[in-house]
Biopython code that builds the backbone (N, CA, C, O; Angstrom):
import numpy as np
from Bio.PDB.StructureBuilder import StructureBuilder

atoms = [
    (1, "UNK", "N", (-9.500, -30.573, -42.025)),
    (1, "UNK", "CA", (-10.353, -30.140, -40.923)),
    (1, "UNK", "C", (-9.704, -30.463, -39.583)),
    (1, "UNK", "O", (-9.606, -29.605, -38.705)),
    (2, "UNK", "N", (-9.187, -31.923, -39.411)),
    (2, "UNK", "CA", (-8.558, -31.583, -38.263)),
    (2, "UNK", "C", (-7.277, -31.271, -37.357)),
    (2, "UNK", "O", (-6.938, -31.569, -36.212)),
    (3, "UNK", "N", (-6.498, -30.226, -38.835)),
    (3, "UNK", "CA", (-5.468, -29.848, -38.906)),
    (3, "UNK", "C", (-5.850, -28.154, -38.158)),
    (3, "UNK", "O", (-5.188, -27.403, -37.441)),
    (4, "UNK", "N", (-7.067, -28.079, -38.682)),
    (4, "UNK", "CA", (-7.651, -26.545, -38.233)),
    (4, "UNK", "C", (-8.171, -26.359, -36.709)),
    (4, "UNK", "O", (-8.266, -25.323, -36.051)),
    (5, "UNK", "N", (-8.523, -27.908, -36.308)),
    (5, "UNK", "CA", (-9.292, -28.282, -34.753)),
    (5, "UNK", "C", (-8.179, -28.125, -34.322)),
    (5, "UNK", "O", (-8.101, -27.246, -33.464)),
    (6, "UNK", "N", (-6.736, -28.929, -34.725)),
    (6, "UNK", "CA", (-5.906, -28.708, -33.640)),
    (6, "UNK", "C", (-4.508, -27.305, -33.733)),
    (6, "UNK", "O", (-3.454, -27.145, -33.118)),
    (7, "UNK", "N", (-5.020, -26.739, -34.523)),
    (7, "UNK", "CA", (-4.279, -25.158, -34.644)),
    (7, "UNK", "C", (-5.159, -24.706, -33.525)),
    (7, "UNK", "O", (-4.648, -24.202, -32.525)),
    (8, "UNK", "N", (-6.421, -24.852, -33.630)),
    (8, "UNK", "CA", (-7.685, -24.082, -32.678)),
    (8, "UNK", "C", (-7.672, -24.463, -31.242)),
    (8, "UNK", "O", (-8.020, -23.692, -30.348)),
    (9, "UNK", "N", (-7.214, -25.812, -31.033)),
    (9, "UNK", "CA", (-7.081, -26.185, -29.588)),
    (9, "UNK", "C", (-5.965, -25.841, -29.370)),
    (9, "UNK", "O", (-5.549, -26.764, -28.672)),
    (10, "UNK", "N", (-4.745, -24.771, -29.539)),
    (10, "UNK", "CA", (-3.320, -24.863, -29.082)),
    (10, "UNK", "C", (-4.296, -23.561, -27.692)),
    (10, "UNK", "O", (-3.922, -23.688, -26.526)),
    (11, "UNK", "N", (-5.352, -22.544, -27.968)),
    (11, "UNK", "CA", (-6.511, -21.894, -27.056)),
    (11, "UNK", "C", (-7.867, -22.551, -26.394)),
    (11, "UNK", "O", (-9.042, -22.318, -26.679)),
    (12, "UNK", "N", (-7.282, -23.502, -25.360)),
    (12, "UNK", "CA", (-8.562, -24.057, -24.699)),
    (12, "UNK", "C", (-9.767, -23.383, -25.132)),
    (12, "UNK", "O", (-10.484, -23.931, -25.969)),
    (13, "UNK", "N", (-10.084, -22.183, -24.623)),
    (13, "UNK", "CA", (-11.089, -21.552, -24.739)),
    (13, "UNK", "C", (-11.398, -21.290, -26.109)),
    (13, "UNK", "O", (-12.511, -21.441, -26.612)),
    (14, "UNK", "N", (-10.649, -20.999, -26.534)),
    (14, "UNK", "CA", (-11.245, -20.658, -28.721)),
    (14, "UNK", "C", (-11.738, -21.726, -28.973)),
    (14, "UNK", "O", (-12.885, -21.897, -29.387)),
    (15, "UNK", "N", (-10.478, -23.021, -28.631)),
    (15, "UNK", "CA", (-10.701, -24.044, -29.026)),
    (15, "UNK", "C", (-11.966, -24.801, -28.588)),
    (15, "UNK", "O", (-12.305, -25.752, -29.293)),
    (16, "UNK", "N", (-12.606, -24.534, -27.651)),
    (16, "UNK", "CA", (-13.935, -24.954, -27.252)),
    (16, "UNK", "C", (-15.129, -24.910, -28.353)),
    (16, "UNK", "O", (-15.703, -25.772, -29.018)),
    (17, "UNK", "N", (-15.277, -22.863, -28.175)),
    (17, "UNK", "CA", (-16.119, -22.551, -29.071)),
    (17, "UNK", "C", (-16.021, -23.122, -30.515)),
    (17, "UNK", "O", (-17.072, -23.165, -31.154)),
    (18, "UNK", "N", (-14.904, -23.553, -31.084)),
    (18, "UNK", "CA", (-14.559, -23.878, -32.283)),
    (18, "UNK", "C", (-15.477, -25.315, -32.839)),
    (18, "UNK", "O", (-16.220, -25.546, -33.794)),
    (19, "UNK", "N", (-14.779, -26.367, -31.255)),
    (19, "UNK", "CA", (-15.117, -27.244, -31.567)),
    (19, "UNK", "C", (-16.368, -27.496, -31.785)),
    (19, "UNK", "O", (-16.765, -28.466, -32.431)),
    (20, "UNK", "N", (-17.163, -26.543, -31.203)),
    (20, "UNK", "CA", (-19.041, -26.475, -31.212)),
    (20, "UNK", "C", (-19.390, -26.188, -32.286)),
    (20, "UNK", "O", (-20.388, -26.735, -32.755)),
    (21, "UNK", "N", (-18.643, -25.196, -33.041)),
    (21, "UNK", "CA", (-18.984, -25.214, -34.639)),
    (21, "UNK", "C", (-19.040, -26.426, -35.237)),
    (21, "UNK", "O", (-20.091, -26.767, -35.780)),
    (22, "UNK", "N", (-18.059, -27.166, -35.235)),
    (22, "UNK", "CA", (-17.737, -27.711, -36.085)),
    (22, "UNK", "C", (-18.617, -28.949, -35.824)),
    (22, "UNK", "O", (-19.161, -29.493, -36.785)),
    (23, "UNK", "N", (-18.778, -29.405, -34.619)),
    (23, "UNK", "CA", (-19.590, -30.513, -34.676)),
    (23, "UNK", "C", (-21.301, -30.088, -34.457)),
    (23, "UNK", "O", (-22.149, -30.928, -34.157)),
    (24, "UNK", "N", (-21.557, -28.815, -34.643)),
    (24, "UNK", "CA", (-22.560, -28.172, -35.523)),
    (24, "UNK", "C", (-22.696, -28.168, -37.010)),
    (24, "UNK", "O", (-23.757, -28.250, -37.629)),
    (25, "UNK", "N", (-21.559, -28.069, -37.485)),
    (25, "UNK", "CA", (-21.870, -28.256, -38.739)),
    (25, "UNK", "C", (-22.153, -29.910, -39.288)),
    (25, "UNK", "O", (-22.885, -30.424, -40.134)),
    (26, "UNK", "N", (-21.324, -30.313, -38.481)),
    (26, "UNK", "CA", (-21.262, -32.458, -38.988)),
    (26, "UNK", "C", (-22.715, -32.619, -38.459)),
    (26, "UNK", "O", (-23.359, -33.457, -39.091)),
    (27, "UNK", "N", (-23.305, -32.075, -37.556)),
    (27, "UNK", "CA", (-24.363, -33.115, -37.274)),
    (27, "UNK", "C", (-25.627, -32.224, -37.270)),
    (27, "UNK", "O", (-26.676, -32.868, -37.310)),
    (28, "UNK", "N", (-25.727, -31.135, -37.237)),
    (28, "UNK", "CA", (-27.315, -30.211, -37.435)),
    (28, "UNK", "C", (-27.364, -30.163, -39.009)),
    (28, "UNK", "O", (-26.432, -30.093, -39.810)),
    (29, "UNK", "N", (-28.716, -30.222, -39.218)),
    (29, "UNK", "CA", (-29.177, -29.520, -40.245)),
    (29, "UNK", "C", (-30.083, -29.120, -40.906)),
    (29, "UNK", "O", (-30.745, -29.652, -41.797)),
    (30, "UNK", "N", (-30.117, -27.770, -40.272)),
    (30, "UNK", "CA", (-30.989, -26.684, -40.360)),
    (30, "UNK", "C", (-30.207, -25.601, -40.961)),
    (30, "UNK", "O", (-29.085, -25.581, -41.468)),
    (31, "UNK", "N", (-31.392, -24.415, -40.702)),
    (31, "UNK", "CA", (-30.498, -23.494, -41.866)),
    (31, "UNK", "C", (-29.855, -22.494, -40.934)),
    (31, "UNK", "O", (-29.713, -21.367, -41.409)),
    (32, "UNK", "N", (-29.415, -22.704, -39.624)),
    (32, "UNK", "CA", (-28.409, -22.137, -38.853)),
    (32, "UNK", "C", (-27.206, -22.884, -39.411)),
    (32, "UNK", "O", (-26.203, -22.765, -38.707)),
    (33, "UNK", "N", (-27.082, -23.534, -40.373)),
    (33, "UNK", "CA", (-25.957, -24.104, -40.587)),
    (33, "UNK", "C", (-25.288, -22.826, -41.641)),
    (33, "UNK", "O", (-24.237, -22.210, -41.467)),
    (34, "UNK", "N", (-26.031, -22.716, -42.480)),
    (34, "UNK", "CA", (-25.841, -21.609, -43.388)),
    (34, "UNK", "C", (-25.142, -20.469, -43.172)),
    (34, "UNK", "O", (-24.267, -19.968, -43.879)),
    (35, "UNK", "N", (-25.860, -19.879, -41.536)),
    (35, "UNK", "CA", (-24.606, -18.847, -41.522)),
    (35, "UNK", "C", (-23.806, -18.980, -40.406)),
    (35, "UNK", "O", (-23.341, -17.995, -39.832)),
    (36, "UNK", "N", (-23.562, -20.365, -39.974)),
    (36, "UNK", "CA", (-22.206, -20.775, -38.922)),
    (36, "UNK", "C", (-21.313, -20.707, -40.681)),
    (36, "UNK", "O", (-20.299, -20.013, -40.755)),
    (37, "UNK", "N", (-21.692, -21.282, -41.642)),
    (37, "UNK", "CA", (-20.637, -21.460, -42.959)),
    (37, "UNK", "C", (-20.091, -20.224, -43.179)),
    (37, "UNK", "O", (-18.876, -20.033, -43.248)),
    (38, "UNK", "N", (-21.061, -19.238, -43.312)),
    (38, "UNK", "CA", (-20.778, -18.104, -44.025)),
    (38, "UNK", "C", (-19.949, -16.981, -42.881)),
    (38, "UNK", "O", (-19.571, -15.879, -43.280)),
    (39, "UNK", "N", (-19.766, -17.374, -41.630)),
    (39, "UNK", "CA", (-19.433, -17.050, -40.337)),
    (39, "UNK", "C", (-17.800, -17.614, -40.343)),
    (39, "UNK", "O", (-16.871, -16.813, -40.241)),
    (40, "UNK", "N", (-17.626, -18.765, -40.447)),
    (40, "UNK", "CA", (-16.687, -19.717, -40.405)),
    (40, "UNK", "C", (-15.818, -19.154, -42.071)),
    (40, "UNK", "O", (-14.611, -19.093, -42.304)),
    (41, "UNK", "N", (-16.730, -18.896, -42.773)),
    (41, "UNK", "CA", (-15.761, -18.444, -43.956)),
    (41, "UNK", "C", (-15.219, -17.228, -44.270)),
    (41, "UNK", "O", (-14.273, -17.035, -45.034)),
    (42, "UNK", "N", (-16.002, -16.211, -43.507)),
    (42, "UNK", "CA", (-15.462, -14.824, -43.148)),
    (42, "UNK", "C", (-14.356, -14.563, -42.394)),
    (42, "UNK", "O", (-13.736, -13.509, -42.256)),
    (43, "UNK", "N", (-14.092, -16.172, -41.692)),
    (43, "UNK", "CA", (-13.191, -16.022, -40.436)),
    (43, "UNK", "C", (-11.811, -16.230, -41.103)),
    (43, "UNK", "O", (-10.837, -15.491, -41.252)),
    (44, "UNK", "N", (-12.114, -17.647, -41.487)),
    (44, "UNK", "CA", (-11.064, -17.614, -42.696)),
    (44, "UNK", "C", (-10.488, -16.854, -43.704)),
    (44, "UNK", "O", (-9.351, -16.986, -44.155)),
    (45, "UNK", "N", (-11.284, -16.098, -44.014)),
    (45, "UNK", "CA", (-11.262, -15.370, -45.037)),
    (45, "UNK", "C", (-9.766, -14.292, -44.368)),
    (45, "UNK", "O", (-8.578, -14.199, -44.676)),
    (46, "UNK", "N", (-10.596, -13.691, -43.419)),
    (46, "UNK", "CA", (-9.444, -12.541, -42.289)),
    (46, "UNK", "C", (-8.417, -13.658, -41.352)),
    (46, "UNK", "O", (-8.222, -13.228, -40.216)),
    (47, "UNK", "N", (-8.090, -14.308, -41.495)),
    (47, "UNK", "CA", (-6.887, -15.502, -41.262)),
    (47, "UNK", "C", (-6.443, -15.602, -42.587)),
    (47, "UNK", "O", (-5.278, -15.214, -42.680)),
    (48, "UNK", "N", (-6.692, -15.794, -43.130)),
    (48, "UNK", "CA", (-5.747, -15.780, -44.472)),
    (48, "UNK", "C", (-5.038, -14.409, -44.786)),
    (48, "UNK", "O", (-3.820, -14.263, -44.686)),
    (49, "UNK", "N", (-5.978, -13.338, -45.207)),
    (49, "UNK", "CA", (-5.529, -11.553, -45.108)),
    (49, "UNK", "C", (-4.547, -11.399, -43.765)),
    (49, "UNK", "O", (-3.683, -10.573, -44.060)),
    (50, "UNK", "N", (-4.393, -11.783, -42.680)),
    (50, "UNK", "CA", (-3.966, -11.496, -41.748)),
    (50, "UNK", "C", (-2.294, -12.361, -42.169)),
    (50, "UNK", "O", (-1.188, -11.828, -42.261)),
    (51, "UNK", "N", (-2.555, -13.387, -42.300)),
    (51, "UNK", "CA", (-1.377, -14.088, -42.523)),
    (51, "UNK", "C", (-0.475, -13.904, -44.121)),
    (51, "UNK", "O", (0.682, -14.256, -44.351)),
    (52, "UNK", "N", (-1.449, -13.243, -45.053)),
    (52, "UNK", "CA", (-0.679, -12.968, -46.417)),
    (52, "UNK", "C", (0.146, -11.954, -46.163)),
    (52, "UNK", "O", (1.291, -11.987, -46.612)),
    (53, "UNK", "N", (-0.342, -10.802, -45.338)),
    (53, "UNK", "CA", (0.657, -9.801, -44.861)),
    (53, "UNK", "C", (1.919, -9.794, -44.089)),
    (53, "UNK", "O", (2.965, -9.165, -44.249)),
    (54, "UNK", "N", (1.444, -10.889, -42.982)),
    (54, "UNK", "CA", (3.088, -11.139, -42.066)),
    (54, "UNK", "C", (4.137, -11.942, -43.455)),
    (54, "UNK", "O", (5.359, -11.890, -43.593)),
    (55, "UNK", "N", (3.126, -12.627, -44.298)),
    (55, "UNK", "CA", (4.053, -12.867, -45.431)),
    (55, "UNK", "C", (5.099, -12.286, -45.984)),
    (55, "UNK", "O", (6.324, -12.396, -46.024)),
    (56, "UNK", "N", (4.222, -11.620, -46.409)),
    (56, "UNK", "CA", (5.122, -10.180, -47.135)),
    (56, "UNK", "C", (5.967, -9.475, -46.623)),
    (56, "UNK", "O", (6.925, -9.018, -47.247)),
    (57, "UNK", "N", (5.756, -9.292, -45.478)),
    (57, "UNK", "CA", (6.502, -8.575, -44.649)),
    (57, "UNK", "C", (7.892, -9.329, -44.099)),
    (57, "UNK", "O", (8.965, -8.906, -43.669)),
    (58, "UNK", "N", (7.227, -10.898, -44.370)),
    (58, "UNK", "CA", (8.528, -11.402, -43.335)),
    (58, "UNK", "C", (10.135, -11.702, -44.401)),
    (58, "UNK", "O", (10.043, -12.261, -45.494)),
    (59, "UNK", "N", (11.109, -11.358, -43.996)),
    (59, "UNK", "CA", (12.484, -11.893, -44.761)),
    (59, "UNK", "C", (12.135, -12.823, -45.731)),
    (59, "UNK", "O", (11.927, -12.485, -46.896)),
    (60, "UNK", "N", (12.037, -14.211, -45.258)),
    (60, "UNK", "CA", (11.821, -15.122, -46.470)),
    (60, "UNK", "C", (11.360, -15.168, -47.273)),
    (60, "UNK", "O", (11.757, -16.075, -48.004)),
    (61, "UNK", "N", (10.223, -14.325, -47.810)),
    (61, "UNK", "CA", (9.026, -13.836, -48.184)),
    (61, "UNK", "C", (10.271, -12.979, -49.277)),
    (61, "UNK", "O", (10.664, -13.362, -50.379)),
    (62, "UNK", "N", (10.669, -11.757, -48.527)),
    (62, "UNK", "CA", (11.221, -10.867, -49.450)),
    (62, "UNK", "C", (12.346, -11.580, -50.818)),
    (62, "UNK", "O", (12.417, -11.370, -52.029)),
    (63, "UNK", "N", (13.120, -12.506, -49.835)),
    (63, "UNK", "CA", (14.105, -13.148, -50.214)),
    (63, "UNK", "C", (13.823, -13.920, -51.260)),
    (63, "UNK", "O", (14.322, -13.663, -52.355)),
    (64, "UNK", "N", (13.147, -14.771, -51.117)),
    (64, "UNK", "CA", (12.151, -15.543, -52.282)),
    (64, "UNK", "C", (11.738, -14.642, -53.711)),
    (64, "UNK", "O", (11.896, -14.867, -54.911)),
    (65, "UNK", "N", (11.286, -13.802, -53.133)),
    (65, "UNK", "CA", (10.507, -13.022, -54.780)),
    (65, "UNK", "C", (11.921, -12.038, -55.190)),
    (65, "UNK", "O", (12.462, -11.982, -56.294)),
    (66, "UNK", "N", (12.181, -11.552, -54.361)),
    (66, "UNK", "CA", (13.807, -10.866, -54.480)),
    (66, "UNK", "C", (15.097, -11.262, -55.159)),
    (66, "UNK", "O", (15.855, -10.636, -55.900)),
    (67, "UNK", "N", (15.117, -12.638, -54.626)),
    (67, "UNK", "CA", (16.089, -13.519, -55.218)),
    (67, "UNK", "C", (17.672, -13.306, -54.686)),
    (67, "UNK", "O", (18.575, -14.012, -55.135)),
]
sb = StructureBuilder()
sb.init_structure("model")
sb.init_model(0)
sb.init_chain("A")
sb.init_seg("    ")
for serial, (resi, resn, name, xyz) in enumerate(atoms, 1):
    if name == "N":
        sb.init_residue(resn, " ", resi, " ")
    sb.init_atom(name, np.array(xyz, "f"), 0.0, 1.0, " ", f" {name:<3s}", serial, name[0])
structure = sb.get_structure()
């Protein structure tokens, strides 16, 4: 988690909103928590898809499965 806060703070501003999640999620709990999760995991979800592709795409990537 706070490997992800500080990828998120390299954008003051993202990194703001971010941090409000997150110390929404540590300390509310109600069931707005539910879909900051399901919000926060969609996000991830398209950060991961976003980054499997520059994968693929990138040299090392090719080189690796290529051999």
């Amino acid at each position: 988690m706070a490997m992800i806060e500080t990828i998120v703070h390299s954008n003051s501003k993202k990194g703001a909103i971010f941090h409000n999640i997150f110390s929404v999620l540590l300390n509310d709990e109600n069931t707005k928590k539910i879909v900051i999760l399901r919000w926060v995991g969609k996000l991830c979800e398209k950060a991961l898809l976003i980054y499997s592709k520059n994968a693929i795409n990138s040299p090392y990537f090719r080189k690796m499965v290529l051999g």
